[in-house]
C-alpha positions in Angstrom: -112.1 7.1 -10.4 -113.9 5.2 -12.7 -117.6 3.9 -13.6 -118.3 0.9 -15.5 -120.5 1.1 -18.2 -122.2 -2.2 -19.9 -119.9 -2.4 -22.7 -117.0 -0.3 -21.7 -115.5 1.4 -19.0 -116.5 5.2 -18.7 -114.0 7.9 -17.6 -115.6 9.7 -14.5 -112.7 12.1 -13.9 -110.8 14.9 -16.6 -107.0 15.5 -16.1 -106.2 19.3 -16.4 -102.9 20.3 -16.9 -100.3 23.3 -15.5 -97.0 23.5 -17.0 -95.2 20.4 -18.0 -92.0 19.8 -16.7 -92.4 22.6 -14.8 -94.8 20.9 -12.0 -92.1 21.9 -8.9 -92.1 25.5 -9.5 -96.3 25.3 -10.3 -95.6 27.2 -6.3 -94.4 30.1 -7.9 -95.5 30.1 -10.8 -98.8 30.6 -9.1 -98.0 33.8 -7.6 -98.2 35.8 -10.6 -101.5 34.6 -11.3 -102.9 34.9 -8.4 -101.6 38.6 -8.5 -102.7 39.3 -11.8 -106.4 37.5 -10.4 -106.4 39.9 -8.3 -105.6 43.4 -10.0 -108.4 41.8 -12.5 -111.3 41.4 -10.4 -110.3 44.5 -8.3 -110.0 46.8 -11.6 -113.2 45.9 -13.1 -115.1 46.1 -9.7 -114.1 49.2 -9.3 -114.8 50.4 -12.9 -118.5 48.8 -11.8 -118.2 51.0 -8.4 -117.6 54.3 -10.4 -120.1 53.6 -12.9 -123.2 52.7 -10.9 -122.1 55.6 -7.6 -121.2 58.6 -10.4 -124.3 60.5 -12.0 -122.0 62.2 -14.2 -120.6 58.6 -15.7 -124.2 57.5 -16.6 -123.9 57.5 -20.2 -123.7 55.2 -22.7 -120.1 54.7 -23.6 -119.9 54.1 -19.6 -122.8 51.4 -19.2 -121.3 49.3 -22.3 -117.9 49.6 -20.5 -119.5 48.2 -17.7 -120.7 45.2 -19.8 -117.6 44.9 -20.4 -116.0 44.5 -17.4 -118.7 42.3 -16.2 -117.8 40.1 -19.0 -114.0 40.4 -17.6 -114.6 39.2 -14.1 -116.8 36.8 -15.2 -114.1 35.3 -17.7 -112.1 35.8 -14.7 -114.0 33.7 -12.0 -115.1 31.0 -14.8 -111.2 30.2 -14.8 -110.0 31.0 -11.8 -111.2 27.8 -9.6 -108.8 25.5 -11.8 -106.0 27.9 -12.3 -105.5 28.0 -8.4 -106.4 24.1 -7.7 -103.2 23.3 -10.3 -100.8 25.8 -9.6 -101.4 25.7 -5.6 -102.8 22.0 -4.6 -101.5 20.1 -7.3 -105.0 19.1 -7.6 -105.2 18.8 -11.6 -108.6 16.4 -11.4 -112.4 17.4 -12.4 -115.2 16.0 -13.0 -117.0 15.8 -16.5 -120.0 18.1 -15.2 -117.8 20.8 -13.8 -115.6 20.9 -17.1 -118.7 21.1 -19.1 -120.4 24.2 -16.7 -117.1 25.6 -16.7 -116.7 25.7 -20.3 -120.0 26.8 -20.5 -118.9 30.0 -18.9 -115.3 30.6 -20.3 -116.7 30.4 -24.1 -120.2 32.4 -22.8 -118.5 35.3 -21.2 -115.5 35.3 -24.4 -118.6 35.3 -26.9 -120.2 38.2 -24.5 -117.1 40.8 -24.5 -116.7 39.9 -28.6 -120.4 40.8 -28.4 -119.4 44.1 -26.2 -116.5 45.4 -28.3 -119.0 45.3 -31.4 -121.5 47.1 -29.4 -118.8 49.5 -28.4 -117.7 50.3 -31.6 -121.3 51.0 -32.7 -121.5 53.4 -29.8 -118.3 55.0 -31.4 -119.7 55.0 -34.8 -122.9 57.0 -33.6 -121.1 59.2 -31.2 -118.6 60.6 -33.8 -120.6 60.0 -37.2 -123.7 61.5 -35.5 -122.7 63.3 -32.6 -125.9 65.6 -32.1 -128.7 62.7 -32.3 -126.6 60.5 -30.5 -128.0 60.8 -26.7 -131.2 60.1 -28.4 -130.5 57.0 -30.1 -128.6 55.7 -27.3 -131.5 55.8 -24.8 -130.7 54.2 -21.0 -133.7 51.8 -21.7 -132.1 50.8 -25.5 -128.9 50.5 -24.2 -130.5 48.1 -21.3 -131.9 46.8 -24.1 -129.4 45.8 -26.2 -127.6 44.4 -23.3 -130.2 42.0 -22.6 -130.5 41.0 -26.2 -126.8 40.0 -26.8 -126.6 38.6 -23.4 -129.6 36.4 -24.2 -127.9 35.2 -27.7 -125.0 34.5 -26.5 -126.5 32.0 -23.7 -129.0 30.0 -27.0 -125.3 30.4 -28.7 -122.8 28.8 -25.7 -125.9 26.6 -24.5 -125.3 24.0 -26.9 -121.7 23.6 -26.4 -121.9 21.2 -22.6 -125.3 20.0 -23.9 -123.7 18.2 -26.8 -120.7 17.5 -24.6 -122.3 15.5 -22.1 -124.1 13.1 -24.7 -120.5 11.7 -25.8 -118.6 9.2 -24.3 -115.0 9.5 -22.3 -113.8 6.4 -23.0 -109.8 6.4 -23.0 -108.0 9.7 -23.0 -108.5 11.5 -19.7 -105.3 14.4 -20.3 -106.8 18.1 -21.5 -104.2 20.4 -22.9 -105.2 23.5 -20.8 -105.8 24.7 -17.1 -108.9 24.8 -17.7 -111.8 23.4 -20.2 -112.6 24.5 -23.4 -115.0 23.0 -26.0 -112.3 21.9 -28.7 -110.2 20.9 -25.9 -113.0 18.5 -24.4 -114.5 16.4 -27.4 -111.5 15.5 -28.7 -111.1 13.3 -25.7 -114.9 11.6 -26.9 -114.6 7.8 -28.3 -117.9 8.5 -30.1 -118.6 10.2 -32.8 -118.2 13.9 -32.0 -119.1 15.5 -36.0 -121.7 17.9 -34.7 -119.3 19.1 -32.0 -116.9 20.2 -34.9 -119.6 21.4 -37.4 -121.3 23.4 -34.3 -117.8 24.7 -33.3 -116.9 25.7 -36.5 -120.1 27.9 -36.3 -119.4 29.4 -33.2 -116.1 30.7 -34.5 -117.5 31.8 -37.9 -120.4 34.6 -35.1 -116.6 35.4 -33.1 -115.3 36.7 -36.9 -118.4 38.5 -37.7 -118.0 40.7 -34.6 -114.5 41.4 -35.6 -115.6 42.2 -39.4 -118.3 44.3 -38.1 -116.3 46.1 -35.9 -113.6 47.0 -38.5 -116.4 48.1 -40.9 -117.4 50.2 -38.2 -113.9 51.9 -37.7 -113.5 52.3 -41.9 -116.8 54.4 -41.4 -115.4 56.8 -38.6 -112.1 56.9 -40.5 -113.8 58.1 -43.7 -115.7 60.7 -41.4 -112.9 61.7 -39.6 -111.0 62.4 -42.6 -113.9 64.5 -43.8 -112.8 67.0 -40.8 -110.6 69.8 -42.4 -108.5 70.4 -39.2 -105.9 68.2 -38.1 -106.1 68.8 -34.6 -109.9 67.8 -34.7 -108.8 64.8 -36.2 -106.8 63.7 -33.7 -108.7 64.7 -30.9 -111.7 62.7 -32.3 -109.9 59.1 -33.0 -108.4 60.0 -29.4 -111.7 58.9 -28.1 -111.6 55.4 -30.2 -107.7 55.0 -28.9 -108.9 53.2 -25.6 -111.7 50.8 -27.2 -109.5 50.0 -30.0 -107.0 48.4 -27.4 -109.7 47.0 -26.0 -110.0 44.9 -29.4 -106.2 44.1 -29.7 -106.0 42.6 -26.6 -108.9 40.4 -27.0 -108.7 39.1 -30.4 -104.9 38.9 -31.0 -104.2 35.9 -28.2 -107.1 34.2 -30.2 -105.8 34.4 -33.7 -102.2 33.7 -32.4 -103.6 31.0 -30.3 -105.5 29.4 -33.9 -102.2 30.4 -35.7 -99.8 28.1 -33.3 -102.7 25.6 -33.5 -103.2 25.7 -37.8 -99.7 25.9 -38.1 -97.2 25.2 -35.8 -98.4 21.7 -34.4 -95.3 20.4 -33.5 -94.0 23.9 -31.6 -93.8 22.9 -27.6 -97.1 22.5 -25.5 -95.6 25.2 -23.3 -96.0 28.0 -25.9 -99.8 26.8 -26.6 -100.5 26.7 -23.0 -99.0 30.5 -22.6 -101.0 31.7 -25.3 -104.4 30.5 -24.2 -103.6 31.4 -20.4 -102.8 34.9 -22.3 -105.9 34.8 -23.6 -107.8 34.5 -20.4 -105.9 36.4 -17.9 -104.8 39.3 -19.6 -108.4 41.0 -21.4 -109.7 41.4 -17.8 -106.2 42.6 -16.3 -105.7 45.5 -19.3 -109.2 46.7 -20.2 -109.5 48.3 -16.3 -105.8 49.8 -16.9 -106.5 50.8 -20.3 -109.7 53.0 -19.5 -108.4 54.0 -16.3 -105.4 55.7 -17.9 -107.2 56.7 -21.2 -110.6 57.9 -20.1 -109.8 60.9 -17.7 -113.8 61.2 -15.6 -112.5 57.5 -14.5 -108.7 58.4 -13.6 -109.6 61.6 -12.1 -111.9 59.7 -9.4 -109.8 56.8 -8.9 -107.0 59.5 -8.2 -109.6 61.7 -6.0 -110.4 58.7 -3.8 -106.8 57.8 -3.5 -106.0 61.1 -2.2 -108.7 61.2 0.2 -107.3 57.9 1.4 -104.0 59.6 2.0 -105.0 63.1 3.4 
């Protein structure tokens, strides 16, 4: 379990942790999540099925909606490993290289769907503010585009996080406070100095609040076009088509600010509620989003229903 170093002894093995005082019922526990696993990756596959098989869903509302499910089952299969090795072996033990990768991919695919939602609410911005040039700003090939181009900045932006990890040294504490690793979570476990961690951190945080300004400037812009529309019933149908993408955003961001709000100022409150919160905030973004835009966004219910019923008949 553990490797000497020269001067002191080096922890070779991290300590995840399920629910404590709740580790006999961990059993049932994990049904739940295994269910709500499942419904996830399911949903957003099949949002990626109707999207990539359907001519009439190739548009761009519906290829950023399939970023953003990608980013879902990704943030789904980044924690999933470690949920299900605590909750049905028991097995809480990883090693420092697979906590750093698998940070790597919880805080790149998080960054990533913060990245999509401000895309999204761009695309919602055009398509209501300037509805008659907006096939032609929105190009496949831009859209493809500006995939690639947050993708690749949020890789250089999540890069440096297990790079800067795996220079510290695990020294004494072994006992994370999650299911699974985070980057906050990790280097406070360090017995060196972890300063650029923190400042670097910090900085990461500060990009995750400029999506979220950016994408309520964007929605104080369609509110003051939408009020510029004399009739009421136009109104309403137009922020209808926000109503699905602005749950989107409410789902995401509110388990992270209540998460930073129980961790700011409620230190002392029980480990149990902090650990709810941040399994929250990585199982239920990729349950809801499918269910949200299923239900609101009737070209994706109405073929999810039509192959149901050709199941049946």
């Amino acid at each position: 379990m553990f490797t000497v170093n020269s001067s002191e002894t080096e922890i070779s093995t991290f300590f995840l942790i399920g629910i404590p005082g709740m580790e006999h019922a961990h059993i049932w526990v994990s049904i739940p999540i295994c269910l709500m696993y499942l419904i996830a990756i399911l949903g957003n596959c099949t949002i990626l099925f109707f999207i990539k098989t359907e001519p009439s869903l190739h548009e761009p509302m519906y290829y950023f909606l399939s970023m953003l499910a990608l980013s879902d089952l990704g943030l789904s299969l980044s924690s999933l490993p470690t949920m299900l090795r605590i909750f049905l072996f028991n097995a809480p033990g990883i090693s420092p290289d697979a906590c750093f990768a698998q940070e790597f991919f919880i805080h790149g695919f998080s960054a990533m769907e913060s990245s999509v939602l401000l895309i999204m609410s761009f695309d919602r911005f055009i398509a209501i503010c300037n509805p008659l040039r907006y096939t032609s700003i929105l190009t496949s090939a831009r859209v493809t585009k500006i995939g690639l181009a947050f993708s690749f900045k949020n890789v250089l932006l999540i890069l440096p996080f297990p790079l800067t990890l795996k220079h510290l040294r695990y020294c004494k504490k072994t006992l994370l406070s999650h299911s699974y690793c985070l980057h906050q979570d990790v280097m406070k476990l360090a017995c060196s100095d972890n300063k650029v961690n923190v400042i670097y951190g910090l900085f990461v945080a500060v990009t995750g609040t400029l999506d979220l300004g950016f994408i309520f400037m964007s929605y104080m812009m369609i509110l003051k076009a939408v009020l510029s529309i004399a009739s009421q019933k136009q109104r309403l149908k137009v922020l209808n088509t926000c109503v699905s993408h602005i749950c989107a955003v409410l789902i995401f961001y509110v388990p992270i600010f209540s998460l930073t709000v129980i961790y700011q100022f409620a230190k002392h409150s029980s480990p149990i509620v902090r650990i709810f919160m941040a399994d929250v905030f990585l199982l239920v973004p990729p349950l809801m989003n499918p269910i949200v835009y299923c239900v609101k966004s009737q070209q994706i219910r109405n073929m999810v229903l039509g192959k149901l019923c050709q199941k049946h008949s």
